[in-house]
C-alpha positions, 0 to 999 in steps of 0.5 A: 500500500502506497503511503505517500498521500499520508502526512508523514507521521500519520504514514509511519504508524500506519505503515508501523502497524501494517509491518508489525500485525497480523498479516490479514490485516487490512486496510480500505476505504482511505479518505480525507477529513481534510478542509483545505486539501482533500488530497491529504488523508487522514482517516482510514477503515481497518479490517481486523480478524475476528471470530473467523470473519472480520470487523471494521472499525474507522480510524480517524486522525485530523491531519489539521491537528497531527498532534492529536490521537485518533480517534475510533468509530466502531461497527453499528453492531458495537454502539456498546463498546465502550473500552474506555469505561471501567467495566471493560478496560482496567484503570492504569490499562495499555489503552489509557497509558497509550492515549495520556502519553501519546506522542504523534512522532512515535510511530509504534503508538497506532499499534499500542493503541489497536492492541490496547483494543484487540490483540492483532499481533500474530502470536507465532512471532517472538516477543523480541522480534516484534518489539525491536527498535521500540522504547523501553516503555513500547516494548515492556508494554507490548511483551506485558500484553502478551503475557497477559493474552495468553494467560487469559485471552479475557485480556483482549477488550473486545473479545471480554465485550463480546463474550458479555453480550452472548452471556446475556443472550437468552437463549438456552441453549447458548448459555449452555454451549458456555458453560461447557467450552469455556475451559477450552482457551482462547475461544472467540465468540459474537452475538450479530443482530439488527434489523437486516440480519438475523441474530445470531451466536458465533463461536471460534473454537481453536481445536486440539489435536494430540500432535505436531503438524510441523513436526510431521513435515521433512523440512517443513518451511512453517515458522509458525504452528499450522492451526485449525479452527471450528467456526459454529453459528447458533441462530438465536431460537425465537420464543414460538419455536420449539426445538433449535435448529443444527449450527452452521459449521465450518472449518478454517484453517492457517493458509500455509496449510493448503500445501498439505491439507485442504480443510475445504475437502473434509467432510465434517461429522454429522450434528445429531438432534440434542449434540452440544460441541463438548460431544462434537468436538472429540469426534471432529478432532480424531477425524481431522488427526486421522486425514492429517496423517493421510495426508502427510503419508500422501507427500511419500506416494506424490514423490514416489511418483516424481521419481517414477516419471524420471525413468521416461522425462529424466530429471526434474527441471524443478520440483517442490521437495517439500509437499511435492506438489508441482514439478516440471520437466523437459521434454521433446517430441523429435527435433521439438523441446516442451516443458511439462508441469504437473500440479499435484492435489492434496487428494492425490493419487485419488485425483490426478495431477493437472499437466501444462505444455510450454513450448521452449520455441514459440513465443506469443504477442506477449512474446511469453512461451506458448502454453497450453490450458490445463489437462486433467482429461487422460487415462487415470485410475488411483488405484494403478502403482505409481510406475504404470501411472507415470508410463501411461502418462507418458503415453499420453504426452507422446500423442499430445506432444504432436497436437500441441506442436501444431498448436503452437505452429498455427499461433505463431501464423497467426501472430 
């Protein structure tokens, strides 16, 4: 994102706050409130992770007074929260201390002031790393901060606000859920209501698995603990209906997780009449142990495969040596050289990879390499060994080296 229309100050703790955040923070709807000159802005819409989803909230400075700190405009939904008031933050809390020692040229003090509000830092990140550079004072708040959250995530403002306004929902069965999930930590929930949208409870529930997905991977690149996420939305039953319908569920997961495991293609246990999630959650979580080790042992038969393709390619040009979930190789077809990528699914060998030609000779209007759309049409049965998968696969390749030699030849008449 670009800062340059931004006063300066402004910009350094904007740009502070976006390099020192989660990464799915976001920021949209940039603006100005200036008077005199429109083109200065000053305010701006923060997009911050919360229960699986997102809230906004508008950040507003006033570029004609830089000295002031900004102030805050939450959602609609949250005309309620008061972070200031005694009831939620502590007296002496990081909010305070941030807003009656604020210093515009200090460019950490946006983020103090958003964690004083909502703990968006990512937690994988280590303390030191996060608080390099800062003053004595920035860094011993935000290493206290994060003590205080994982000792108790009742320490975020907001989530301490939301979970009072789904404890006075009335709502049986919500009241129930509470009481037996709160001894799972770091759990998230929401109430949503108003006049265009139904009400409704949400819950985030980090699940527990009995071992290390990272530890699982040879070499695995992740720094940080890949997570796994429930997501239950709980309409709120009205007076005259007599029996609660199922939650809504669904799963999420860390985005590095999509190399090995996909939680789009799990197929999640069902929700029997009278169920509550301290009865699910044991089910869901043995389902998802059991498809992560499937999964892992998948990365064993992808390059299994890879090797087996080097009998008839040669050596790989490249190769993911990880997850092994794309390789490419040279190829040729009498006197015409092509590159073969495959890309491998996660549910491989039950799905087959997808294969790409590009011509290493015929350049388009672009003058990019030729190259043809995906092929997933090809003889293909799971349940062949990995020798005769490659040898039939390379069949193919030899008939359809000569369909895409033409192929290139006429795109190059026609450019």
């Amino acid at each position: 994102m670009a800062f340059e229309a931004f006063p300066p100050l402004i910009a350094d703790q904007l740009h502070y706050l976006l390099n020192h955040s989660s990464d799915s923070i976001k920021i949209e709807n940039v603006r100005s409130g200036n008077r005199f000159n429109p083109r200065i802005l000053d305010r701006f819409t923060l997009v911050i992770p919360y229960c699986l989803d997102a809230i906004k909230w508008d950040v507003i400075y006033n570029s004609e007074y830089p000295s002031a700190p900004p102030d805050f405009i939450f959602e609609p939904d949250d005309e309620d929260f008061m972070p200031c008031s005694s009831t939620i933050a502590p007296v002496d809390s990081l909010l305070d201390k941030a807003l009656s020692e604020w210093n515009n040229q200090d460019s950490t003090l946006l983020l103090v002031l958003i964690q004083g509000l909502r703990l968006v830092a990512d937690p994988g990140k280590e303390l030191s790393e996060f608080s390099r550079g800062e003053s004595n004072w920035c860094q011993t708040a935000i290493t206290e901060t994060w003590e205080f959250y994982f000792k108790d995530k009742s320490g975020d403002q907001y989530v301490a606000y939301q979970r009072k306004r789904v404890g006075q929902v009335d709502d049986d069965r919500v009241k129930f859920e509470i009481s037996t999930v709160l001894t799972r930590k770091r759990i998230e929930m929401q109430m949503t209501s108003g006049a265009d949208k139904p009400e409704e409870v949400k819950f985030a529930v980090p699940l527990v698995m009995d071992m290390s997905v990272n530890k699982l991977v040879v070499g695995c690149p992740w720094k940080n603990e890949q997570k796994i996420y429930l997501q239950v939305v709980y309409p709120i039953l009205r007076k005259y209906e007599s029996a609660p319908s199922s939650p809504r569920l669904k799963l999420v997961s860390s985005s590095d997780l999509k190399a090995l495991f996909s939680v789009v293609d799990v197929k999640l246990p069902p929700w029997m009449d009278g169920m509550c999630l301290a009865e699910y959650l044991p089910h869901l979580e043995e389902t998802l142990e059991r498809q992560i080790l499937e999964a892992v042992s998948a990365i064993v038969v992808r390059r299994s495969f890879v090797e087996a393709l080097t009998l008839f390619l040669g050596r790989p040009l490249e190769a993911d040596p990880t997850f092994c979930r794309k390789a490419s190789f040279l190829a040729t077809s009498g006197p015409f050289p092509f590159v073969v990528h495959f890309f491998f699914p996660t549910q491989f060998p039950k799905q087959q990879p997808a294969l790409m030609l590009q011509s290493c000779q015929h350049l388009n209007q672009l003058s990019e390499p030729v190259k043809l759309n995906l092929l997933t049409d090809y003889p293909w049965s799971p349940r062949w060994e990995v020798g005769r998968m490659a040898e039939r696969l390379c069949d193919f390749l030899t008939d359809e080296a000569v369909n895409f030699k033409k192929y290139c030849n006429e795109a190059l008449l026609q450019h």
